[in-house]
N, C-alpha and C positions, 0 to 999 in steps of 0.2 A: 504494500500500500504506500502510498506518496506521502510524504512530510505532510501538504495543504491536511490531506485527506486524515491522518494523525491526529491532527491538532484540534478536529472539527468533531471528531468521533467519541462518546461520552458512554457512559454505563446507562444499562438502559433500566430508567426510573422506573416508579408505579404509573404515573402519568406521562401525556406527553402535551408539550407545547404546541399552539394553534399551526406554527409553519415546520416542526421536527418533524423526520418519515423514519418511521422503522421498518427494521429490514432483518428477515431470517433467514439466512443461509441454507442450503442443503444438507448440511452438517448439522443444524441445528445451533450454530451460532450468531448472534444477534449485534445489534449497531443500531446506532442511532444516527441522524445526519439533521442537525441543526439550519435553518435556512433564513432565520431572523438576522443576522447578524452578518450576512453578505453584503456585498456592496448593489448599487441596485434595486431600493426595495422596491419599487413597482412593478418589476420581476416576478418577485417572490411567491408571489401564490401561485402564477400559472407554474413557475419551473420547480416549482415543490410540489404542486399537484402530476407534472408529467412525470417526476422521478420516482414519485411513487408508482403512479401507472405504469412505471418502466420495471420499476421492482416486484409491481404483484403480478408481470407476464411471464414470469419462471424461465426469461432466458438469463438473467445473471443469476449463478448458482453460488460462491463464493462473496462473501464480507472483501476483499482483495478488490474484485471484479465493480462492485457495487462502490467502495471507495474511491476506486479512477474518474465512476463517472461522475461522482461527485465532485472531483477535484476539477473534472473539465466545467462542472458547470459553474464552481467558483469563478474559476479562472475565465469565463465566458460575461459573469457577471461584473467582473472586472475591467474586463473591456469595455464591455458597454457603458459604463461608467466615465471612461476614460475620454469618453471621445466629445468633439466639442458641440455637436448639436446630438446629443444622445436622445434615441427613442425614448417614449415613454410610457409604452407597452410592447407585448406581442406582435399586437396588430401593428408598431409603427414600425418592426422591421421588415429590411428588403434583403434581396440576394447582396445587393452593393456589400451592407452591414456582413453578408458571411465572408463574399472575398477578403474586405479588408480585416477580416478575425484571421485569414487565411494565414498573413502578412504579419501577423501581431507579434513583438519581440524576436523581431527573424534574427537581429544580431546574438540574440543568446539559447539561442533555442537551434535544433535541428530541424531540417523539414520532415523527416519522420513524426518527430513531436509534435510540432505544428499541427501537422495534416492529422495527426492520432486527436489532438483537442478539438479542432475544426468538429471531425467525427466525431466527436462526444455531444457538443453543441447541437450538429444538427440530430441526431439520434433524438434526444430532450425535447427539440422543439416539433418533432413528429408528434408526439407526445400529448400535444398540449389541447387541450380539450375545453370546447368544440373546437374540431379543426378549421371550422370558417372564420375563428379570428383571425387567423393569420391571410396575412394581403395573398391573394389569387399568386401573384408572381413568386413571393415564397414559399406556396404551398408547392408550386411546380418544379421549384429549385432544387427545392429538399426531395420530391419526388426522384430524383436521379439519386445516380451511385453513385459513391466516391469518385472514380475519374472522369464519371460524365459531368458531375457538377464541378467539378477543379478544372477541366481543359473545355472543357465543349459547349460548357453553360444550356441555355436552354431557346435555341433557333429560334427565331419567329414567333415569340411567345413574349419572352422576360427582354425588356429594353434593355440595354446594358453599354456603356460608352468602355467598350473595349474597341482594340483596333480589328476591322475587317479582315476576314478570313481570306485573303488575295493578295498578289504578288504586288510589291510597288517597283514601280521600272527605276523609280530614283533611289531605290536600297534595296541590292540583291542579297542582302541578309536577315530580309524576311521573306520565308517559304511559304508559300501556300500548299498544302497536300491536301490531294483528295485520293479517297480509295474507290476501286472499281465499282464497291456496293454505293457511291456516294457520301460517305462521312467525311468531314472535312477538319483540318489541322492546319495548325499556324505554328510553323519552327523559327522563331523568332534568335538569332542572333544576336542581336545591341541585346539583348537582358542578360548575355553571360560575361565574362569576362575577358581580358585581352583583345581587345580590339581590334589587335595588327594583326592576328590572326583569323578573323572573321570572314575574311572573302574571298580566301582559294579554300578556308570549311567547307563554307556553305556553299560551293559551287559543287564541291567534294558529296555532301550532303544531299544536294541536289539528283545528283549520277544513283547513290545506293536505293534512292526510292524510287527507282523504274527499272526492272530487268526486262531486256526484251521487249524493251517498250511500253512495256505493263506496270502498273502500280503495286508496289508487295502491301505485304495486306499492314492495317494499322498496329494490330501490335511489332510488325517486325520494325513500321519505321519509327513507334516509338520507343522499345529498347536500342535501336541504334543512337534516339537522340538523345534519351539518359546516359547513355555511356563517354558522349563527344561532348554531355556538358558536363558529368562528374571529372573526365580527363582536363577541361580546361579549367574547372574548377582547383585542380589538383595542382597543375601548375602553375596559377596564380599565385597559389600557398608557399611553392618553392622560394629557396631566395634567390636565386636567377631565373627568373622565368625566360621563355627563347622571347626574341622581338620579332623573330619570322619561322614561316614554317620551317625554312634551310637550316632553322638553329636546332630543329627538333633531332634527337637521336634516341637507339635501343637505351640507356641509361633512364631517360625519360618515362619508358614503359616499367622497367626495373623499379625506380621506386614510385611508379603509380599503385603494379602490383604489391608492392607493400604498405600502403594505406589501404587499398582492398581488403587486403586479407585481415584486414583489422575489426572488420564489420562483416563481411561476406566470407564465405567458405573459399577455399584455393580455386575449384572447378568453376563458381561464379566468377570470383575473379579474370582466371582465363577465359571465361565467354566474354567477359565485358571488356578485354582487352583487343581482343580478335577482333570486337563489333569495331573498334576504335583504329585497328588496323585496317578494315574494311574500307571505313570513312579514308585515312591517308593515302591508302591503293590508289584511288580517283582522283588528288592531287592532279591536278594540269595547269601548265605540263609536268611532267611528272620528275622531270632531271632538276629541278627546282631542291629536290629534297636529298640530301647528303647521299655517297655509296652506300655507307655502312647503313643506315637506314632503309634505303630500298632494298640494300640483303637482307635485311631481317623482317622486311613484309614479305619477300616473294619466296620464304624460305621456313618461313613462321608455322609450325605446326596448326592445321586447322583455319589459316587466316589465308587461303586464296585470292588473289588480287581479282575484285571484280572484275567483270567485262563490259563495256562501254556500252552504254544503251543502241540499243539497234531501233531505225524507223519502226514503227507499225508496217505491216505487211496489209499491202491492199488485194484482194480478193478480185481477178474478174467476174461477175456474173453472166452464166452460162445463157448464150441467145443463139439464133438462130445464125450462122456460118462459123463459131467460135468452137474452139473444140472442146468437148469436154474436159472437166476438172477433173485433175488425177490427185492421189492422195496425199497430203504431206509429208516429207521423209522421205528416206527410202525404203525398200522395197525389203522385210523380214520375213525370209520363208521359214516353213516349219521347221523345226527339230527333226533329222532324217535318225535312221535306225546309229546309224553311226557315231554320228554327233555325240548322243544319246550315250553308244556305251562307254564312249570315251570321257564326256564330260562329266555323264551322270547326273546332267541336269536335261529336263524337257520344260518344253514353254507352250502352252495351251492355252488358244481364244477357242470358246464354245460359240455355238450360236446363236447364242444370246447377249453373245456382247463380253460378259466376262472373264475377267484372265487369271492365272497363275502360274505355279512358275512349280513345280516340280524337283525338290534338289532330294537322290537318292543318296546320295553321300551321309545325310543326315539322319539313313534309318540303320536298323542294328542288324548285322549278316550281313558285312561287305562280301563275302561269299558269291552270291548271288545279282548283287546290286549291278552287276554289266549287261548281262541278257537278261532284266526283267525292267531294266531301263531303255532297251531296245523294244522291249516287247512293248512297253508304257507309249512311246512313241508314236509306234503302229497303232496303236488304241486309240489313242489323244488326237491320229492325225487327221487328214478329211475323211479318209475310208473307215475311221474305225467306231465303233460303234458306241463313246462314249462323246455326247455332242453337247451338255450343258456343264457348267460348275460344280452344279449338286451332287448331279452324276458321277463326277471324276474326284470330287474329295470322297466320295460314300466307295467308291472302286480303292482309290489310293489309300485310305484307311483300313478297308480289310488286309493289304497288301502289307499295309507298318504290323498290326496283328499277327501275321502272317510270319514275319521276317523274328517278331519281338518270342513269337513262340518256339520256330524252328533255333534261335540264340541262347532258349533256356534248357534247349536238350541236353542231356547227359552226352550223347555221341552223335551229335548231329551231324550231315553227309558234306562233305567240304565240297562238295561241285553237286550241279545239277545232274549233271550223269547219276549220281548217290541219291538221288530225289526217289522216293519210291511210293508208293500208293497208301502203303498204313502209317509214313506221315502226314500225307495228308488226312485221312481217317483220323488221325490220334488230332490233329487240329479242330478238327470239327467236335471231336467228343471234348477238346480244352475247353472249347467255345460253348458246350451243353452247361457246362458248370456253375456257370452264372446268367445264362441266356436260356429264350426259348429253342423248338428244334429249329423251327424257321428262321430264326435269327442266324443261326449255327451254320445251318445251310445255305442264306444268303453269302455270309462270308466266303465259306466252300465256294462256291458259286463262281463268284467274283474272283477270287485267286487262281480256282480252274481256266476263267477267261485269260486270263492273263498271262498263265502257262502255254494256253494255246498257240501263241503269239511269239514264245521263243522260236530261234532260226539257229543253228540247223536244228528241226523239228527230232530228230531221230538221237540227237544227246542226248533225249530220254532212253529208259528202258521201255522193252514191249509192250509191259503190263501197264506202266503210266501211258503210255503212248494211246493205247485202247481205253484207259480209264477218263482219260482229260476228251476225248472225243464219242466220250460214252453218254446219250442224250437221257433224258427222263428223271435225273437225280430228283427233280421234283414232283415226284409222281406219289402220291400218298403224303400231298406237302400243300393242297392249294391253297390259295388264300380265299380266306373269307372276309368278304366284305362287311365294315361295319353297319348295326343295323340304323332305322330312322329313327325320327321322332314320331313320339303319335300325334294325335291330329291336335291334341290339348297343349300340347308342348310344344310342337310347330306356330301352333295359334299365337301362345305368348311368348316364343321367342321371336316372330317377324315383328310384333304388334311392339316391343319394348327395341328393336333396333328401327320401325318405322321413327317411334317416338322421339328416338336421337337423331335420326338422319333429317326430321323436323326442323329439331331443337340447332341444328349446324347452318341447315340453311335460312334459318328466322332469322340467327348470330350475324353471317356475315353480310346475308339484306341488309342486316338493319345499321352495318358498319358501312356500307354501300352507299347508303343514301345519307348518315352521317357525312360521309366525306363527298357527297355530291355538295349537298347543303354549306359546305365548308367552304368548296370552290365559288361556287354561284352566289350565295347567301350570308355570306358569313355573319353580316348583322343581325339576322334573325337568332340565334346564337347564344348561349350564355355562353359565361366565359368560361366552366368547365370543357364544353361542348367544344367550343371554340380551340381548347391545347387539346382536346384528344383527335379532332380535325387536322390540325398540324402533325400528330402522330401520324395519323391516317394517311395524309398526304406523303410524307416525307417514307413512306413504309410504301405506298403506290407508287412514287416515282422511283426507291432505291433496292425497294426489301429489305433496305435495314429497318429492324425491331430496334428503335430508341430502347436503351438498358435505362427505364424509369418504372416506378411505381405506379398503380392504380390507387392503392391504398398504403398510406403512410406509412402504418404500422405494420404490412407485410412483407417479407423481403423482395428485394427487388429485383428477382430471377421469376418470384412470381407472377410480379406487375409487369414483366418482358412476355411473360407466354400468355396473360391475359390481353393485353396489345396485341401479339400476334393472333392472338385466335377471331377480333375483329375482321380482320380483312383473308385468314387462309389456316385452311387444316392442320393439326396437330397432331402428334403420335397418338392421342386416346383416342382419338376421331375415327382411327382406322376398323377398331372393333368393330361397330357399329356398322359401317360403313361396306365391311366385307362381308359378313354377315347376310346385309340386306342385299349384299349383288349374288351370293350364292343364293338365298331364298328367292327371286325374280329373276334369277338366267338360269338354274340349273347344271351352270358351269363349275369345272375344279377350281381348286384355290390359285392352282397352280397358270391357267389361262385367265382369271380375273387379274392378277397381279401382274399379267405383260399386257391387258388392254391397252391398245392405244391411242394416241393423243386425235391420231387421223382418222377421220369419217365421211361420210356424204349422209345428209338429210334428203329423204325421199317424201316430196310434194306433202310435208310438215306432219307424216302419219308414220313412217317410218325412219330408222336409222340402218345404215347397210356399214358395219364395223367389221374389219380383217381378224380375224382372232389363230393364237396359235397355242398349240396341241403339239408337245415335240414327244410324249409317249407314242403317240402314232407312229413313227419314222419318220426319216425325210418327205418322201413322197408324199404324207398326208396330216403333214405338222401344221398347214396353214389351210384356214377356211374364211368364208364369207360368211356372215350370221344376216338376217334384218331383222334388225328387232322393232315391235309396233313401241311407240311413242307416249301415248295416251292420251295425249293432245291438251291434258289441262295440271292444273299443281295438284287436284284431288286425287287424278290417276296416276300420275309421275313416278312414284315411290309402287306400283303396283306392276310396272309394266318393264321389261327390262332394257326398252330403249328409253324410256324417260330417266328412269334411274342413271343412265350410262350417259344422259346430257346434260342431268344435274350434276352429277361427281364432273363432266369436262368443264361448267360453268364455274363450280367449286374451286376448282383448282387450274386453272386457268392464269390467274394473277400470277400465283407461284411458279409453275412453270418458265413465265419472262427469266425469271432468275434462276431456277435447277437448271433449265435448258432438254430435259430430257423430253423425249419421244411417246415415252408412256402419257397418259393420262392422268396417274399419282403425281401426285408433288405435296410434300408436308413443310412446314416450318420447324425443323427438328432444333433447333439454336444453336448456338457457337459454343457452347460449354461443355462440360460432362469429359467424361475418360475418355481417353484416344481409341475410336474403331473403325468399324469399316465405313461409316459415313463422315471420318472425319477432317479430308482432305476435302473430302466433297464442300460440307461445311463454312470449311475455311473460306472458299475459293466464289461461295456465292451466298452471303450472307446466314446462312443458317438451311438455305432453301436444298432441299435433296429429292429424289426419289427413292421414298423406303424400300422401293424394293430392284434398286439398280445394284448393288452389292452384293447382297442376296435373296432370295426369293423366301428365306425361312424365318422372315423377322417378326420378332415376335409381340402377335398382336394382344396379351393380355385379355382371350378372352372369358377368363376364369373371372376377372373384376368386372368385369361388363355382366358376366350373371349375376356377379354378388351385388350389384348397384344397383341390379333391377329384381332381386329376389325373386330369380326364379326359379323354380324345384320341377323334377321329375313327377312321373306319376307314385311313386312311392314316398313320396314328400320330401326327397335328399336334394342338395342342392345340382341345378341340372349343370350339368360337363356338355360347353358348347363348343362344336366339331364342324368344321366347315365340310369336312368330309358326311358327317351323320344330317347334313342341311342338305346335301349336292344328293342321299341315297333317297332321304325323305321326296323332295322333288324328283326322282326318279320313279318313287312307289306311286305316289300323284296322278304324274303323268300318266303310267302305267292304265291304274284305275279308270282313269280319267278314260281313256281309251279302248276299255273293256278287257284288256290285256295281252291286247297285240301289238305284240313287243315292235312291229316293223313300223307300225304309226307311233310309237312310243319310244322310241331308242333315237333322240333325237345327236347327243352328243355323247354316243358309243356305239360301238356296234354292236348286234343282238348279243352274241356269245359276250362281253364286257357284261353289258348292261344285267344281263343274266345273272353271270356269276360273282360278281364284283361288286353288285348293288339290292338284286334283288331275290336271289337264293333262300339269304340268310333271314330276312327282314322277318321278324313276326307278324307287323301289320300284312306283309303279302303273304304270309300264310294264314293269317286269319283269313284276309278277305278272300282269298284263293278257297281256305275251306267253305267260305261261305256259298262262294259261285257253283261250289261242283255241289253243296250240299242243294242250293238252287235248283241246279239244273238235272239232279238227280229227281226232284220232287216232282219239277216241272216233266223229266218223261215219263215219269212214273202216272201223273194225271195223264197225260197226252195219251198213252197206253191204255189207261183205262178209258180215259174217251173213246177210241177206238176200240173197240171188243164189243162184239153182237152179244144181243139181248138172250141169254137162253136159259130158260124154264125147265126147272127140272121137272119129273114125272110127279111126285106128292104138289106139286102148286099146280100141274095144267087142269086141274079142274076150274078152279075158278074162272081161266079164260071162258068157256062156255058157262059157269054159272052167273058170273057178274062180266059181260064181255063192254060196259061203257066203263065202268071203273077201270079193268084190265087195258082196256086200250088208250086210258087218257095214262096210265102210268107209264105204257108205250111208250106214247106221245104219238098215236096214228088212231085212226077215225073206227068205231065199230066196224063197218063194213069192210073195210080195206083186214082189219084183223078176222072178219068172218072169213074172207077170200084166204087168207094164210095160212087158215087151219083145214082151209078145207080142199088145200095142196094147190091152187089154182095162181100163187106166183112164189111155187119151188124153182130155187137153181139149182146146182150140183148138189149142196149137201146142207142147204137153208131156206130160207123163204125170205124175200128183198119185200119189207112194208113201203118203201118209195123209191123206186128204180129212178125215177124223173130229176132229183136231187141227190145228186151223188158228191159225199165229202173227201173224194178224190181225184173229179175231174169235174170242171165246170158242167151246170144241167146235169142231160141223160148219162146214166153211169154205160163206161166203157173201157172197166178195166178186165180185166183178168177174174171168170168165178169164184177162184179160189180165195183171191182180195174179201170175197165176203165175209169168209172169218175172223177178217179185222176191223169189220164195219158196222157201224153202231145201228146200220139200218135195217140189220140183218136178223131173225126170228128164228132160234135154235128149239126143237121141242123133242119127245123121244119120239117121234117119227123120221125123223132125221138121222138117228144115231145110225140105223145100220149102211149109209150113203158114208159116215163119219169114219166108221171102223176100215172100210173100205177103202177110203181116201189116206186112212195112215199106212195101209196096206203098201199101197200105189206110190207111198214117199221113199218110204223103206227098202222098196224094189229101186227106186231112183238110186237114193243115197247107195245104194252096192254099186252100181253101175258108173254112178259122175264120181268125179272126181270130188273129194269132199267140198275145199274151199268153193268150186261152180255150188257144189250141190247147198251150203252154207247160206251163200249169197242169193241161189234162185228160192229155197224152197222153205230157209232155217224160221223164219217169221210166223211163217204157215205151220209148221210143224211145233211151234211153241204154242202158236192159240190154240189148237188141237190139243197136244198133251200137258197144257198145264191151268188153258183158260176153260175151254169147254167139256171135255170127256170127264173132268174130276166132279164135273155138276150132275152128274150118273153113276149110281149106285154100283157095284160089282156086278151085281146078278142082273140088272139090267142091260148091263154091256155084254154080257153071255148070251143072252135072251136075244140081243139085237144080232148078235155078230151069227146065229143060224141065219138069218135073212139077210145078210149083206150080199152086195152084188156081185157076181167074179171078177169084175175090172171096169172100173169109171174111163182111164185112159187119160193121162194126163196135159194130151193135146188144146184139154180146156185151158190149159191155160194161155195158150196164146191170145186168146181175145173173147171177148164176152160173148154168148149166142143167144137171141133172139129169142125172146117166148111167144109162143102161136101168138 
């Protein structure tokens, strides 16, 4: 804790005084902070009300931590005091009041210290409560971060009589820097020291901030220009300072670095010395500066003399008699087999754009690493059959596996020639050990391929030779595709990603017409409205995210991704957002995530998008989709062209600045650990394509269920799977279609869609049982619809006792049933109650007699039976004679309503009784066609 902060700090009483704040530690240890007795009183309540408010938010956890800030606020109150027209509140400070707190006691203080109290100050006056005391311009000051409010103040917002951010042609030792993304910087010269030294610096200084013509990014030029003003500082303090740069020598760097190392680490030191030989390198002209000096830049461990800025390169654009543009650079073929075993490095673009770089030297079993680095090549090259990123790190990883297992053997084979089949066998079963079988057997798999590809092929032995070209390893291995959602869980899963994909485009409208309103209107405006329109603007014309706050009191990494989400998607954005493109296209994860930027709008009802699919193979990696549109914002989110022209309107802004071809574009920011977006980052304000690096980034979307609380049908929280969205939409469609997979296999083909989506699914075996259990009931009526009417012997009395009841149960007229019994319309081996209306051929019936056994219009009684017994005679004879399957198909229909619908309606003994009287042969030529009754 500081002296100030000591002397202020009391035992903490039973009471306390109206302006004391007391403060508990994490520990448990306690402090008092008196505030009557500062300088300042018209201070006093709001900065003793903010410091409590700063104490009861649990980020200072130490009595230490909570005394500094006190000392800064003494010290703050101090100044204010000091000064000769002093505020007389909160509300009467401005930014001016901070800079010049900036500046306060600079001769006995560091600017570490400085800038450390500055930051205490403005922390306090965040604080202070209500934040509308304080004037609009210092609300927006303090809204920035330490070096946005110390260099860069606040554009177009906060008035401030500082000098403009532009070069003066009458003092070429003020810089003006701007960076690519637009931010701008003022490397001002006359503010450092030595004067005589100022104008082949800054001309020096000039040269480091452009390679290539391009502007290096802002942090780089402002560590170069801390280091060239701490060095001129440094030799001021000497007692010969040089009077020109020729006076400068290696001595000079010797004891700079030793006032470095007094503050900074050695390795700091040496970057800050290097950035400083940098700056000197660009000296012009350069004979200007002593030998012994230019040997020790051009010689300097790590400190390469830049190279002089080159013009911008002008582009022709390609017209009509101009030849086309060829690529830049020159011309880098593959990696050949040889290359390969020799260097042991291979270099692989997929076709996706993606690169890496292969170094086999780096895995374990140099044994081997010559011919599986040739083989690698052959794999990686145009012909070989690993063609994306994913593909070749998921190959090249079984391959380190591979290498790392055969290195932990007891007597592993020292050449490939020693390569034998039950090591491979014994890797698979390593790989069982902590994996599945198919896991095990992928590996296998892939190593296999890879073997394949060694040259000369026959260094194997026989048995490997036959084993690596031995097809079916996966036969009793398929994959099963994950199942769907049900229809309950489908429901609220589109409904809670519609709900966000809402919630993004209401967001950035409504930042849209904000910064419309800012350009055209500004007067209508308050003046919050008014600095986040300046945001807006300056974020539309550059893509930089101003590093400021929305809210005072939150950090200002926060208040940066709150600004960006104004105007352009965010990494949380994507959950949502992928989500609802799998539920409305039915696409993999893998082809929504290379949509691209390019499309044509057809007559504003549809959208015709190039989509690519590289599990198909080359030949069938790219397709045409058109998708319908929906035509309004009610259907947009429903249809999966609408959707796919809100996500291009979406992202669209961002884009100007990622520069990529996809459709994605996020605002990912400048911060965070170095990865694979973070050159990208660098190089254009923040702005990337999530999925230009890799295709497997990861979308969180386990927080996106938990935000929307949604559970399974067993009430567990639901596990959402872009894959279990892509099979649900598959089962849909499916249905939807009645279940013919050829109108329904729209993005696979039957066999995929089959086994991959909808094998597994339970919904398609429910409703699958349901269809056959359907369609079984349905012929099971249709069957009994069809089957004549036949009366056994105990009921035909009633036809002649009660024959108007008997015939309305029919369904045919007395008469017509008096004719029937009294043989007058018999066919073969029935009697037809309406020949005229036949329920197998429009009108008069003209099928085949035998058909009457399966026609409801047909009257069986025991007059009949011995024509019956006769007619199964006459099938029986058939069936010896045809061929079953004929006999099957002509006759098998007929011989079931026979023996299983009509004869069982006949007692035993009356079938004995009949069959003395059956005919010797009916003659089965009836059935060619129906015969005529007199």
């Amino acid at each position: 804790m500081t002296e100030t902060a000591m002397d202020t700090v009391t035992a903490v009483p039973a009471g306390l005084a109206p302006l004391d704040v007391r403060f508990v530690a994490a520990d448990g240890s306690e402090a008092i902070y008196p505030f009557a007795h500062l300088p300042a009183p018209t201070f006093h309540a709001d900065i003793a009300a903010a410091f409590k408010d700063h104490c009861d938010s649990g980020v200072m956890r130490t009595v230490k931590t909570a005394g500094n800030l006190y000392s800064g606020a003494r010290r703050f109150l101090g100044f204010l005091s000091q000064l000769e027209a002093a505020p007389a509140s909160v509300g009467d400070l401005t930014p001016e009041h901070m800079r010049q707190y900036l500046d306060y006691r600079s001769a006995t203080t560091t600017p570490r210290s400085r800038h450390g109290w500055w930051s205490s100050a403005c922390r306090l006056l965040r604080h202070v409560s209500p934040v509308e005391r304080l004037r609009h311009d210092l609300r927006v000051y303090l809204s920035y971060s330490r070096a946005a409010a110390t260099w860069e103040g606040v554009p177009d917002v906060v008035p401030a009589e500082r000098p403009p951010l532009e070069d003066d042609p009458r003092d070429l030792r003020r810089l003006a820097f701007t960076t690519a993304d637009g931010r701008k910087r003022l490397f001002d010269f006359t503010a450092l020291p030595l004067p005589v030294l100022h104008p082949p610096l800054a001309a020096a200084f000039r040269s480091v901030l452009y390679v290539d013509g391009q502007a290096v990014s802002l942090s780089t030029a402002e560590n170069n220009w801390f280091a060239v003003r701490r060095f001129l500082l440094h030799l001021a303090s000497t007692e010969n300072p040089p009077s020109s740069v020729s006076e400068l020598s290696p001595e000079h760097f010797g004891s700079f670095r030793v006032h470095l190392t007094q503050t900074a680490t050695p390795s700091s030191a040496d970057i800050t010395i290097n950035q400083v030989r940098g700056v000197l390198g660009n000296v012009r002209p350069y004979e200007q500066l002593t030998a012994k000096l230019r040997h020790d830049l051009e010689h300097a461990v790590g400190a390469p003399v830049p190279a002089s800025p080159k013009p911008p390169k002008t582009v022709p654009r390609p017209r009509k008699g101009r030849a086309t543009l060829m690529p830049e650079g020159p011309y880098e073929p593959i990696t050949t087999r040889a290359e390969a075993a020799a260097t042991l490095k291979v270099h692989f673009t997929g076709e996706d754009g993606r690169q890496s770089a292969y170094d086999f030297a780096e895995l374990p079993f140099p044994a081997f690493h010559a011919e599986l680095a040739s083989a690698w090549a052959q794999r990686t090259g145009p012909t070989g059959a690993l063609r994306t990123l994913a593909s070749a790190n998921t190959a090249f990883g079984c391959l380190r596996r591979f290498l790392t297992f055969m290195e932990s053997l007891a007597h592993p084979p020292k050449t490939l020639g020693e390569l034998t089949v039950r090591h491979l066998e014994r890797f698979r079963m390593h790989r069982l050990e902590g994996n599945q079988e198919r896991t095990a057997l992928h590996d296998l798999m892939e190593v296999r391929a890879t073997l394949r590809l060694v040259v000369p092929f026959d260094v194997f032995s026989e048995d490997l030779r036959e084993f690596l070209q031995q097809p079916g390893l996966r036969r009793g291995h398929a994959h099963q595709g994950v199942p769907g959602y049900s229809d309950r869980e489908f429901r609220d899963l589109m409904a809670a990603a519609r709900s966000d994909v809402v919630a993004i485009r209401d967001r950035i409208r409504k930042g849209e017409r904000l910064l419309q309103t800012f350009r055209t209107d500004p007067g209508s405006l308050t003046q919050d409205e008014r600095t986040m329109g300046a945001h807006l603007d300056r974020m539309d014309r550059t893509g930089f995210v101003p590093v400021a706050r929305t809210h005072l009191r939150r950090p200002v990494l926060e208040g940066r991704a709150h600004l960006a989400r104004q105007l352009f998607l965010g990494d949380t954005d994507l959950a949502p957002l992928m989500v609802l493109a799998a539920g409305v296209t039915g696409r993999n994860a893998e082809t929504l995530k290379d949509l691209p930027a390019e499309h044509r709008v057809l007559d504003d009802r549809a959208v015709a998008v190039n989509l690519t699919k590289r599990r198909r193979g080359k030949s069938h990696s790219r397709e045409t989709v058109h998708w319908e549109t929906g035509g309004s914002d009610s259907r947009q989110l429903h249809t999966p062209g609408g959707f796919y022209l809100l996500l291009h309107q979406l992202t669209e802004r961002s884009r100007r600045f990622s520069g990529t071809w996809r459709a994605w574009s996020i605002w990912a920011g400048t911060s965070g650990r170095k990865g694979a977006d973070w050159e990208a980052k660098s190089a254009s304000a923040g702005h990337v394509d999530p999925f230009a690096a890799r295709l497997a980034r990861v979308l969180y979307l386990s927080r996106f269920a938990e935000r929307h609380d949604l559970t399974d049908d067993n009430g567990n929280r639901l596990e959402v799977s872009l894959n279990r969205i892509k099979t649900t939409v598959e089962v849909r469609t499916t249905k939807a279609m009645g279940g013919h997979l050829p109108s329904a296999s729209r993005t696979n083909t039957l066999d995929v869609s089959f086994a991959h989506y909808l094998q597994g699914d339970p919904v398609v075996r429910e409703w699958a049982d349901e269809i056959l259990t359907t369609a079984i009931n349905d012929a099971e009526s249709h069957a009994r619809g069809l089957r004549p009417k036949v009366v056994p012997t105990a009921e035909a009395h009633r036809l002649t006792e009660a024959p108007h009841r008997s015939a309305a149960e029919l369904g045919t007229s007395p008469e017509t049933l008096h004719q029937a019994l009294d043989g007058q319309l018999d066919t073969v081996a029935s009697s037809c109650l309406d020949i005229d209306h036949s329920p197998f051929s429009a009108g008069r019936c003209d099928v085949s007699f035998l058909t009457c056994l399966r026609c409801p219009n047909a009257l069986i009684t025991h007059q009949h039976l011995p024509a019956l017994l006769a007619l199964v005679d006459e099938l029986d004879r058939a069936r010896q004679a045809m061929a079953l399957d004929a006999w099957v198909r002509e006759h098998g229909r007929t011989w079931l309503a026979l023996t299983r619908l009509i004869l069982p309606q006949f007692t035993d003994a009356e079938r004995a009784e009949a069959a003395q009287a059956k005919p010797a042969a009916l003659g089965l030529d009836l059935i060619d066609g129906p015969k005529e009754l007199g």
